[in-house]
C-alpha positions in Angstrom: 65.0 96.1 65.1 65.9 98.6 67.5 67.9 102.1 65.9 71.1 100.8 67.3 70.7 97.6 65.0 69.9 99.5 62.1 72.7 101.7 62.7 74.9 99.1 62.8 73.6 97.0 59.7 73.8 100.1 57.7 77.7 101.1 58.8 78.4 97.5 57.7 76.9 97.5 54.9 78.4 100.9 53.5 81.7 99.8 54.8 81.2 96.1 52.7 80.3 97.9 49.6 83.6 99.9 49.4 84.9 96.8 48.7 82.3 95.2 46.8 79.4 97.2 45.7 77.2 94.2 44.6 76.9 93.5 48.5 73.5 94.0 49.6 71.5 93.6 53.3 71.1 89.5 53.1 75.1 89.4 53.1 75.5 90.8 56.5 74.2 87.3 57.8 77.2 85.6 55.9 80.4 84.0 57.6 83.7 86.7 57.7 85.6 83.8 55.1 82.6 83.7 52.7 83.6 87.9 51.7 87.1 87.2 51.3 87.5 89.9 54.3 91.5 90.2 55.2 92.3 91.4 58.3 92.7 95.0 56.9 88.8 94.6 56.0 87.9 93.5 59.5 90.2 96.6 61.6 88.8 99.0 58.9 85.0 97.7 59.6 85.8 97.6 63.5 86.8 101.6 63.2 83.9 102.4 61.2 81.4 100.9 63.4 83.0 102.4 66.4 83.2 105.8 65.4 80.0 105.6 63.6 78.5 104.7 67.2 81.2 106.8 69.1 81.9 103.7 70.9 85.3 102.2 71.6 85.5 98.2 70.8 88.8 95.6 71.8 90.5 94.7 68.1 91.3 91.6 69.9 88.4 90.6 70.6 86.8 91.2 67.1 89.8 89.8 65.5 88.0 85.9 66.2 84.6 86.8 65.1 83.5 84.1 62.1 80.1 85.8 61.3 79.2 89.5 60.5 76.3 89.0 62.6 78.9 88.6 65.6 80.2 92.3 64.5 76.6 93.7 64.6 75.8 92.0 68.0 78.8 93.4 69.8 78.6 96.6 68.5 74.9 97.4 69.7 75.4 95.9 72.7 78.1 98.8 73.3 76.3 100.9 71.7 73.5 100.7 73.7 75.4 100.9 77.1 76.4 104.4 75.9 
């Protein structure tokens, strides 16, 4: 896993357990629905990954993602650009 992916899995992580705390690693490879996520959840984990990364990400396109694996594959991949 390269530091950009475990950047990432760890921003999502602490930004899940705000909401839930009982959340742990094997979740992040759970669909969005499966959380209960509302679109509050996703915006507020799109702005944490992207100023975690200091990287700037399209809401609309993360609006549509189904799995929080599509979160962490988007975000490296801009991540590592950078």
């Amino acid at each position: 896993m390269s530091s950009f992916e475990s950047l990432v899995r760890e921003a999502m992580l602490s930004q899940l357990r705000r909401r839930d705390p009982s959340l742990g690693p094997a979740d992040l490879d759970r669909p969005v629905a499966d959380l209960d996520l509302d679109s509050l959840d996703l915006v507020e984990l799109h702005q944490r990954l992207e100023t975690e990364l200091k990287v700037k990400g399209d809401l609309r396109e993360t609006a549509g993602f189904a799995f929080l694996e599509d979160f962490s594959t988007y975000f490296t991949k801009l991540a590592s650009r950078e």
